[in-house]
N, C-alpha and C positions, 0 to 999 in steps of 0.2 A: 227856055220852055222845058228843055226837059229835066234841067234843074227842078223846077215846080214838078214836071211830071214824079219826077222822083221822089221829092219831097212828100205829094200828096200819095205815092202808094208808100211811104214809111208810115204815114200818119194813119193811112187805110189798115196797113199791115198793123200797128198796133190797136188799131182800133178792135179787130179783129182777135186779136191775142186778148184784147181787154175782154170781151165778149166771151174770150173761150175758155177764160179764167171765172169770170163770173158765173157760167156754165157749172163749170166742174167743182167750186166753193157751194153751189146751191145741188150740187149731185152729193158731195161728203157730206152737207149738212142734215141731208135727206138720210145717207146712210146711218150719221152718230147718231140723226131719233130715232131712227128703227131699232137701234143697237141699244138706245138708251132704254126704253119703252121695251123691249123684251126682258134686259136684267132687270128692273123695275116690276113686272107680273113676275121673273122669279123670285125675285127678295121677299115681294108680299105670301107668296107661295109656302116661302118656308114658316112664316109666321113668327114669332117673338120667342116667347117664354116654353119652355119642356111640355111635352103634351100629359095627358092622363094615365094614359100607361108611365110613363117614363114615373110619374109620382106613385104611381099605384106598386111599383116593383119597390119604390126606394122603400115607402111604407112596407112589404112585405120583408126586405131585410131586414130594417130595422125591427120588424116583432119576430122575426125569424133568430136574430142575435140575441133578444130580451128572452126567448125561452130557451137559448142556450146558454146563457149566462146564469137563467133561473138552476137547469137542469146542475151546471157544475154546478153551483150553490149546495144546490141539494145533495149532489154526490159526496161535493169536500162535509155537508152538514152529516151524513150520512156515514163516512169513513169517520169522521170526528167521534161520530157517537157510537160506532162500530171497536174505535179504537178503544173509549172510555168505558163500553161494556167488555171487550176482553178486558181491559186492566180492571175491573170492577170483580169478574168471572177469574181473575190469578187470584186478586186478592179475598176471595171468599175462597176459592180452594187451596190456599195456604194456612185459609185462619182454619177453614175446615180439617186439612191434613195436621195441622198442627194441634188442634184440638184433640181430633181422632190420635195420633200420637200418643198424647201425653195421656188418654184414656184408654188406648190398647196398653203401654206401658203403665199405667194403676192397676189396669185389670187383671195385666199378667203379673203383677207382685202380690197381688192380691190372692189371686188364686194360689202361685206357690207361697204365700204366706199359712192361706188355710193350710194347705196340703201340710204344712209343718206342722200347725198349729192344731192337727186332729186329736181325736187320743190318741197317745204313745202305750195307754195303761193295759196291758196284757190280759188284765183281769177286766175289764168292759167296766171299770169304774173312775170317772174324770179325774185328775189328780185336784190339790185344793188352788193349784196357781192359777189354773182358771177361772178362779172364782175370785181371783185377788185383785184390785185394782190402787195403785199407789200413784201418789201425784207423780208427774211429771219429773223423772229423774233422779226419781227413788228407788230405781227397779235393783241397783246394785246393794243399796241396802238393805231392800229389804231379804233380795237372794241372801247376803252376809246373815243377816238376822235369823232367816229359818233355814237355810239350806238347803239338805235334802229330802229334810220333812215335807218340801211344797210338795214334793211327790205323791203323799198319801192320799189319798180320797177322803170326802167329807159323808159319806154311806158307810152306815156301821157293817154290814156287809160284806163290805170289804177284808180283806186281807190285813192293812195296817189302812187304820184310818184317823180321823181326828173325833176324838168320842166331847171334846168339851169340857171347860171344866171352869169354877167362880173365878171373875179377875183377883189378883191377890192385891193387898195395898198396894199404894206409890211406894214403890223403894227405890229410886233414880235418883242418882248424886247430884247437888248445885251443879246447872248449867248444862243438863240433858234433857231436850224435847223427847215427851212420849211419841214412837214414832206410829203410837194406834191411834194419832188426831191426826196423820199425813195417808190413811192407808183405809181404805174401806176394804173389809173384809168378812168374810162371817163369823156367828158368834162363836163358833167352834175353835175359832183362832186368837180368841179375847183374851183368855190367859195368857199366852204365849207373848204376842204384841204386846201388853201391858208391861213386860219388864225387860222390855227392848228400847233404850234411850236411842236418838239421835244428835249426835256430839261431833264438832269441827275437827278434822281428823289429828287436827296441830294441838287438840285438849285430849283426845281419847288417850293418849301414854299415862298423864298425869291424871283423871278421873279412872283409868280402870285400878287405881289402887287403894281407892273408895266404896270398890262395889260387894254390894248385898250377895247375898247365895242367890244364885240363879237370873239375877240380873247381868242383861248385856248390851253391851254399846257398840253402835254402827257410825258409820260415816259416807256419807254423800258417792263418796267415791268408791264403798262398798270392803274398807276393813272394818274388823271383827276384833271386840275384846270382852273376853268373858271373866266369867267373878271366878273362875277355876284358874284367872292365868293364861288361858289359850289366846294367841292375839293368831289373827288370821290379818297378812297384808293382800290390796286390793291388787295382786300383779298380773291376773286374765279374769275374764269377764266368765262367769260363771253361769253355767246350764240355766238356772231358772231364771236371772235376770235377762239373757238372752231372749228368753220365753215372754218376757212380761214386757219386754221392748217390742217382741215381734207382736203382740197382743194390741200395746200402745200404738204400732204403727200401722196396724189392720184396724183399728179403730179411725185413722186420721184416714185413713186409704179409702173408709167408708164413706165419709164424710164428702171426702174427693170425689171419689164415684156418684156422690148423690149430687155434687154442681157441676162434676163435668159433663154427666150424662143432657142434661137439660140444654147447657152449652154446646154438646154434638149436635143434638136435635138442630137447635137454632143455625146454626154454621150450615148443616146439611141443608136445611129451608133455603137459607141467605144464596147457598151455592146452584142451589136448581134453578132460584127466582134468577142470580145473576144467569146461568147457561140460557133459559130462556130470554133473559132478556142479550145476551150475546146472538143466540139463533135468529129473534127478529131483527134485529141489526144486522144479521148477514145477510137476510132477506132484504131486507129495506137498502141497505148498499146492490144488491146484485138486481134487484129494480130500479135504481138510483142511474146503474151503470148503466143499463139500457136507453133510457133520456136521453142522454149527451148523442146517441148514437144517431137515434134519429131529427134530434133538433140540428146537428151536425150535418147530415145529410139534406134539411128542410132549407139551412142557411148554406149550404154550397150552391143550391140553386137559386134562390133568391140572390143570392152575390151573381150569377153565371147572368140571370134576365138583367138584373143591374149593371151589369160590366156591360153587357148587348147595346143596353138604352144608352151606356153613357157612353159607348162607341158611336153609335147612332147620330147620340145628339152633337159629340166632336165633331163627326162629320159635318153635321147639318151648318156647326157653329161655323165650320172653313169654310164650308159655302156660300153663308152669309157671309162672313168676313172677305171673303174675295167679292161676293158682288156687291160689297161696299165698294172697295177699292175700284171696281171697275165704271162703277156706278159715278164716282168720283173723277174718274177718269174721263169715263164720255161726256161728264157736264162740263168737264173743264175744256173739251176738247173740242164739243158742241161752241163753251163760247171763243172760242179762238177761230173755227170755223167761221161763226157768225158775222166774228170782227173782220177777218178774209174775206166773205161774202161781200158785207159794207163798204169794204174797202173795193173790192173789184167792180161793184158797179159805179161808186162814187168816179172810178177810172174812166168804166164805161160814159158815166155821165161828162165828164171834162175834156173828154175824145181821147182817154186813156193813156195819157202822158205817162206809164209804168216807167220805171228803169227796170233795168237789168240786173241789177241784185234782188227788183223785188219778182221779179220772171222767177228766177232761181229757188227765193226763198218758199213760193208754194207748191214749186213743183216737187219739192226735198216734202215741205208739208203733206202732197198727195202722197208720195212714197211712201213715207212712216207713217200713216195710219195702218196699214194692215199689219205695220209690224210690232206697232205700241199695243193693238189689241189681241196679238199673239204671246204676246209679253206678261201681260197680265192674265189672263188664263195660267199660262205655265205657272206664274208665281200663285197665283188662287191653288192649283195643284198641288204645288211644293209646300203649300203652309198645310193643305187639308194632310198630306201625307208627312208632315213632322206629327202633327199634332195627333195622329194616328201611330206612329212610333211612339212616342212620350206615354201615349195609352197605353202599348203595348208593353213597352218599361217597365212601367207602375206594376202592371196588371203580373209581369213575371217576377219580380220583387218581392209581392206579396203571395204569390203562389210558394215563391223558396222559402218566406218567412213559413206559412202553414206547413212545408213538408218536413222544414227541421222539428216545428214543434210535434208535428206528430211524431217523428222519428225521437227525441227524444221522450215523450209521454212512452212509445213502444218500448223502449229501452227501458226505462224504469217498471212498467208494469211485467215485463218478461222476469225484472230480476226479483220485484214484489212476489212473482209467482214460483219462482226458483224458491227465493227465503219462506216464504208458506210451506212448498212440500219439505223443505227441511224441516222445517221447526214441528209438522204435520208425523212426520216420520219419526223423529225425538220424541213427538208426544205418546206415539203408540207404543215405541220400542218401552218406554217408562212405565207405559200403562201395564203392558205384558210385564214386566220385571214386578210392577207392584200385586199385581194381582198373585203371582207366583208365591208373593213372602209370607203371608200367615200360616200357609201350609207348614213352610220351611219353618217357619218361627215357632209353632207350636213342637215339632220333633225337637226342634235344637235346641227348645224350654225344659223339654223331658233330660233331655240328653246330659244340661246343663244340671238338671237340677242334681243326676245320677252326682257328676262328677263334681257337685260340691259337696256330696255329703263324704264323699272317696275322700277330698281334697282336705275335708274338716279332720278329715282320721289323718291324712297323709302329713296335714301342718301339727297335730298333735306329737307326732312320732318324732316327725323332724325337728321340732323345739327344743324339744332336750336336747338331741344332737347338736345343734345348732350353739346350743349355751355352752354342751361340752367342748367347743370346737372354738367360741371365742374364749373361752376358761385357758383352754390351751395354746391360742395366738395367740394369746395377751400375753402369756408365760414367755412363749417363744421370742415372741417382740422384746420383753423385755430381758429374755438370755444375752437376744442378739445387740439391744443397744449397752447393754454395759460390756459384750465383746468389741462391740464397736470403742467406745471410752478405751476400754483396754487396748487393744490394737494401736489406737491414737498418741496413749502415753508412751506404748514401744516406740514410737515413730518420732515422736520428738527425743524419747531418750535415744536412740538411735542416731537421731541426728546431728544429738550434742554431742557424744560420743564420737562421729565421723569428723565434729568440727575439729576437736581436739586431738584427732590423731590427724589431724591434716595439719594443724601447728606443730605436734609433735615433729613430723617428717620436714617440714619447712625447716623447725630450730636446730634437726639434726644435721640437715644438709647446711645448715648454715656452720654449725659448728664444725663438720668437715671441711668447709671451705676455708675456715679461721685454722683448722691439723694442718692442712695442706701448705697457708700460705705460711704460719709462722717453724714448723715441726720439720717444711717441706720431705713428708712423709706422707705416707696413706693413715689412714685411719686405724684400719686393719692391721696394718704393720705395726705401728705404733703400742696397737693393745698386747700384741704377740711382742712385742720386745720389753713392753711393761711385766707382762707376766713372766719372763724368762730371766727377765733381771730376779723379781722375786722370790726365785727357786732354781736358778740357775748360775750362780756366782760363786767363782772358781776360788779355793783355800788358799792355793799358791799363790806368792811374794808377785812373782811375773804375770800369774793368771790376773792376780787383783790390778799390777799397774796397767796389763792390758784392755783390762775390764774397765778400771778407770776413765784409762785415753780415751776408750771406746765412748766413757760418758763423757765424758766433756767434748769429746769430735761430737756428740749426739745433742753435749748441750749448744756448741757451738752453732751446729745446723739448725738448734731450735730457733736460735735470732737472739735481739735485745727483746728484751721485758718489758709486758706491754704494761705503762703507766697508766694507763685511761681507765684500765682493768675493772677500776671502783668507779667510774663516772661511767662505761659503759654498764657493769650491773647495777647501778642507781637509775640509769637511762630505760632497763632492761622492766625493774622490777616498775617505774612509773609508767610504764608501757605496757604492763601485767597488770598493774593495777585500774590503768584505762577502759584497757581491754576488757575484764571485770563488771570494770561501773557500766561500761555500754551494753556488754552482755545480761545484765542484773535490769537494765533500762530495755534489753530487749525482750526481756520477759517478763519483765512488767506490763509492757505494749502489748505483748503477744497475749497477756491475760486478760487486760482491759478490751481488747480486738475482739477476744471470746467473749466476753462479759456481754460486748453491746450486741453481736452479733446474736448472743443467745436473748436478749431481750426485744430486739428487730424483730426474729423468729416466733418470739412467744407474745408479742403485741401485733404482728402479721396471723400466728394463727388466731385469735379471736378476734379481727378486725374478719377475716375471712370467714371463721363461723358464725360470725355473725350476722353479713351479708347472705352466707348460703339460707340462714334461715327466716332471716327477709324473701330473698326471693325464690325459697321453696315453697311457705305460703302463697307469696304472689301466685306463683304457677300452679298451685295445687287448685285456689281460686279458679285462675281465669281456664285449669282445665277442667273445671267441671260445668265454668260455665259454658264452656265452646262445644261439650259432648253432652252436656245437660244431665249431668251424672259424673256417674265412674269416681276411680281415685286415680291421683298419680303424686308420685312423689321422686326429689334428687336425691343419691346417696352417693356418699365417698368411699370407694371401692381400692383395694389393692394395698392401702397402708392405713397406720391409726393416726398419722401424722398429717393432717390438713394441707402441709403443704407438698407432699408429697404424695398426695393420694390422690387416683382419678375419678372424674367424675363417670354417675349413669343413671339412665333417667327408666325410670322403669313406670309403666301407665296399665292403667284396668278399665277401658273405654267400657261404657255402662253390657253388660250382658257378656263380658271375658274374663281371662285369670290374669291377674298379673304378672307381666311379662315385660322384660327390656323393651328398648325401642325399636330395636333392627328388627322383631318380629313381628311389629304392625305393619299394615298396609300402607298405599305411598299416599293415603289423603289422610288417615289418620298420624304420619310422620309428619305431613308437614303443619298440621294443626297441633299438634303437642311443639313441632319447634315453634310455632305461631304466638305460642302459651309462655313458652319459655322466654322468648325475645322481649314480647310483652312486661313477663315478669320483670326482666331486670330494667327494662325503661320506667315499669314503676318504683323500682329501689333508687335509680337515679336518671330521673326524667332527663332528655335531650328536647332541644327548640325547636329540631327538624329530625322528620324521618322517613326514610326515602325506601316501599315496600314495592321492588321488579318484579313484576308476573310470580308475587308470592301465592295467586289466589289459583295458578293456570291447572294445578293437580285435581280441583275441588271440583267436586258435584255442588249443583246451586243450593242444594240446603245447606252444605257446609259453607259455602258462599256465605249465605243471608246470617249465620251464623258469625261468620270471620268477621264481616259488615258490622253486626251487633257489636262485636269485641272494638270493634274502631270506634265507634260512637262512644260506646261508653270509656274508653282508654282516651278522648275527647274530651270528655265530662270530668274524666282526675285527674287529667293531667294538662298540658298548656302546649302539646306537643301539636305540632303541626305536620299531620301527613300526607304525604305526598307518596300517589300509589299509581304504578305504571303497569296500564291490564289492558288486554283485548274483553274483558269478560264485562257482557251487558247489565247484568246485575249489581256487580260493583262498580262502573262508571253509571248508576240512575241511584247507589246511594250516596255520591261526593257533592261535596258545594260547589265545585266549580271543574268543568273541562277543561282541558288545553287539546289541540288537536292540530294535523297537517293536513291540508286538501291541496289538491291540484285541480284550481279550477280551469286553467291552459296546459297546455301539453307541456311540461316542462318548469313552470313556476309555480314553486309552492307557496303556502300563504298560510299562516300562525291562525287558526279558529279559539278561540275564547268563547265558551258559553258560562254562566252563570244560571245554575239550577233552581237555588231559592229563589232569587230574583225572576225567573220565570215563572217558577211555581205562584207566588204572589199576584203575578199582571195574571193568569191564568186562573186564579179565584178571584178578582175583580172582574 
């Protein structure tokens, strides 16, 4: 019985347990729908897709970025064409400047042309060369032709005038032009010109010994030969041809004046239209700059509400995303619950036969429900707060990209505005210097003009001296090279002289050593007992046999007799005769050594004046095209002999005297040496030429200038240059850059631009 009793309270007691299980599976089942049915109205709560605001900001950034990308547009459109009206405004105020230039200089030749060209005539009456007009490079003939007669006036009034008178026949010899069909002049002057030929100056020797009474013959180059014998040669340029060049060339100066002036005008028009149109380009950039500022500021904020919304909507996404997972959770959990449930009444139903692991296994199940759904919260937390970090990642990433770009925009623009006031301050310092020089230029036109007519009297003066002075080097020179010749013959005769007392002394010491060994006596002794024997030999019997002994004890000591005696002087004299032929062979060499040496020297000096007068032209050229005038020329200074005489470059830059090089300034030295280097790469071109900071001394117009010299030294020759310059104007006229940047701190890197090639993509 109490076995049973027993029995039936285990069976009561699990019945019981069944019941208290089933209990508690339908109390958690109750809790996961509560649980499930609240995240369930939160999920629907947050709603799907971005609300209206969230779209309504993304569309403001997006037009907020569209009118700041317009605004740069317009700004880079606006510096572009900022950039292309200053270079449009250089290049109208250089053609301007350069126009103006070469019109201030016509102007200023012009007028001290007139100023020459006034009357000179004392008496207020014009001379007749003013009234003369001959073709083009007849002025020295015709000066030759009349001389100083052009001086008289064509007004009877006058003092000495030209009164007129009938042309006389042609009386001009075979092969002389009348030179009154090359000469307009008046009729006052028709006699005179009618029996004036013009004749090649290589004919006039041989035709003036054909000529008529009072006929006379000229030459191009302005000698003179008259039927009286008088030959005048053309060796300076004479008063009235000077006269009738300065005439000729105030005629051309007119002419000049009258297309350069039209030319100013226009260049002046071109330079206003470009400044204005550079001013509204400044305008239109510094309205330009404005834009960016504010569309910059329109898209900070537009990005600030959009970064908000799309924090917002991160959130909102981890919210959903965890009450997915939770959501997933409690369904799963719900049916596992449910199965529990099922299973615990089915127990209940069968009188709840449970075991003991399944005791265990729901009571671990009631425990971990509050801790699975602590679990998932926390992980719903931790995803909402990555995914909010990740946000805030991004979001300072792009903030440091904007700070470096404005940090370098600030950089460049600080240093755009540094290079402005320099180049701002260059341009005024220029302007004050230019404005300052007409002033200066008109005094130092007077000044100039004083000291040329000084200079005309002073070169007058000094000419003769000058002629007297090489009349007398040339003398000198040639005292001193025929003392030289002479001095040269003492020296070789001198020499041959010392050779032959130096055999002398040799054969004599030699022959003393042959007294010595055979005589064994001195030399000296010898000669003294030679001469004592012949004036000292004693009358007496005893004296003579003493005297004897004495020679024969002397011949004794002389030795045996040399046999060879004649095969030594046969040896002697073929060894004089050697000596001879070699000496006779040495001066024969020595003559032929001169011979070539003087033909070396005299095909060295005209291979060398040659060259100097190659590339004296060259330089004379390329100096007058790099000053736009002037003269300059090289002479050989110090000797008359080319190869021993130094060189010097003496220059007359347009509006100075002629003067050496050391007393030009250091931009007109290094353009005369610029002229000269030039020069001789055109005598003999090289395949490369490599010019270091040749341009670093120049002002930009000698710049644009040296440039020109390049280009056209390009054009004649095949040379390839290669020019190493900080200077902006000579690297925008090369074909090609080479250059070093440091675009990292520390690594440089080779830039190669290509300028035509740019230029080209740039008019397409």
């Amino acid at each position: 019985v109490e076995a049973l009793a027993a029995q039936v309270a285990a069976e009561a007691a699990q019945r019981r347990a069944a019941e208290t299980r089933a209990e508690e599976a339908r109390n958690r089942a109750s809790r996961t729908r509560r649980a499930l049915d609240q995240a369930v109205r939160e999920r629907e709560a947050l709603g799907g897709a971005e609300g209206p605001e969230a779209r309504a900001a993304a569309d403001a950034l997006a037009a907020a970025e569209a009118e700041l990308f317009a605004a740069r547009a317009a700004l880079e459109a606006a510096e572009a064409g900022r950039s292309a009206a200053a270079a449009a405004e250089s290049q109208a105020q250089d053609t301007a400047r350069e126009v103006r230039a070469r019109l201030d200089a016509a102007e200023a030749e012009a007028q001290g042309l007139a100023r020459l060209l006034q009357d000179r005539s004392e008496d207020g009456y014009p001379p007749a060369v003013d009234s003369i007009t001959p073709e083009r490079g007849l002025e020295a003939a015709l000066a030759a032709a009349l001389g100083d007669d052009l001086d008289a006036a064509l007004d009877p009034r006058a003092p000495v005038f030209w009164n007129g008178a009938p042309p006389p026949p042609a009386a001009l010899p075979p092969g002389a032009e009348p030179l009154a069909d090359r000469v307009q002049a008046p009729g006052a002057l028709a006699a005179r010109l009618a029996l004036v030929g013009l004749v090649d100056r290589r004919e006039g020797d041989r035709l003036a010994a054909s000529l008529a009474p009072g006929v006379r013959l000229v030459s191009r180059e302005g000698d003179l030969w008259r039927w009286d014998g008088f030959v005048a040669r053309a060796d300076a340029p004479r008063a009235a041809a000077v006269r009738m060049a300065q005439r000729g060339r105030m005629a051309e100066l007119e002419t000049l004046l009258a297309g350069l002036r039209p030319e100013a005008e226009t260049a002046g028009a071109a330079l206003a239209a470009a400044s204005a149109a550079l001013s509204d380009a400044d305008a239109e950039v510094r309205e330009s700059r404005r834009r960016p500022a504010a569309a910059e500021q329109a898209v900070a904020q537009a990005r600030q509400a959009r970064e908000r919304h799309d924090r917002e909507a991160a959130r909102r996404e981890a919210q959903k995303q965890s009450l997915d997972d939770l959501i997933g959770r409690f369904q799963a959990e719900m049916s596992e619950t449910q199965a529990a449930l099922d299973a615990a009444e089915a127990e209940v139903a069968s009188a709840g036969q449970a075991s003991e692991s399944a005791t265990r296994l729901e009571a671990a199940r009631a425990l971990t429900g509050p801790a699975v759904e602590a679990a998932a919260q926390a992980r719903a937390a931790l995803d909402a707060e990555v995914r909010e970090r990740d946000g805030r990642a991004r979001q300072l990433e792009r903030t440091r990209a904007d700070r470096d770009d404005w940090s370098r925009r600030a950089t460049a623009a600080a240093q755009r505005l540094e290079r402005l006031a320099l180049e701002r301050s260059q341009a005024v310092a220029a302007l004050d210097v230019a404005r300052e020089k007409p002033s200066t230029h008109a005094d130092r036109l007077q000044a100039l003009l004083s000291e040329l007519s000084q200079a005309e009297a002073r070169r007058a003066a000094t000419s003769d001296a000058l002629a007297a002075a090489e009349t007398e080097r040339a003398e000198a020179t040639r005292e001193v090279r025929a003392a030289e010749t002479a001095a040269s013959e003492v020296r070789e005769r001198r020499a041959g002289l010392d050779a032959r007392l130096e055999a002398a002394r040799e054969r004599l010491a030699e022959i003393g050593g042959q007294i010595r060994e055979t005589a064994r006596v001195e030399p000296d002794d010898l000669a003294r007992s030679l001469a004592d024997e012949a004036v000292a030999i004693p009358a007496e019997a005893g004296g003579v046999e003493a005297h004897l002994y004495n020679l024969e004890r002397q011949r004794e000591a002389l030795g045996a007799v040399n046999l060879r005696a004649e095969e030594e002087a046969r040896e002697y004299a073929e060894r004089l005769d050697t000596l001879r032929t070699e000496q006779a062979d040495l001066s024969g060499a020595i003559g032929k050594l001169r011979q070539g040496i003087d033909e070396l020297n005299g095909e060295g000096r005209e291979r060398l004046l040659a060259a100097f007068d190659i590339i004296n032209g060259h330089f004379q050229a390329l100096f007058q095209a790099l000053f736009e005038g002037g003269q300059a020329e090289l002479r050989l200074v110090e000797s008359d002999d080319p190869l021993e005489a130094g060189l010097e470059i003496f220059a007359c830059p347009p509006g100075k005297r002629m003067a050496a090089m050391s007393l030009m300034s250091g931009g007109e030295q290094a353009l005369t040496a610029c002229a000269l280097i030039f020069a001789v790469f055109l005598a003999n071109p090289a395949p490369i030429c490599v010019l270091d900071e040749v341009d670093a001394p120049l002002d930009d117009a000698n710049v644009d200038r040296f440039c020109n010299m390049l280009d056209e030294m390009r054009r004649r020759t095949r040379t390839r240059f290669i020019a190493i310059t900080h200077n902006p104007v000579t690297m925008a006229r090369m074909d090609r850059l080479f250059g070093v940047t440091m675009a990292e701190r520390g690594v440089s890197q080779l830039v190669s631009v290509d300028l035509r090639q740019a230029e080209a993509l740039a008019a397409e």
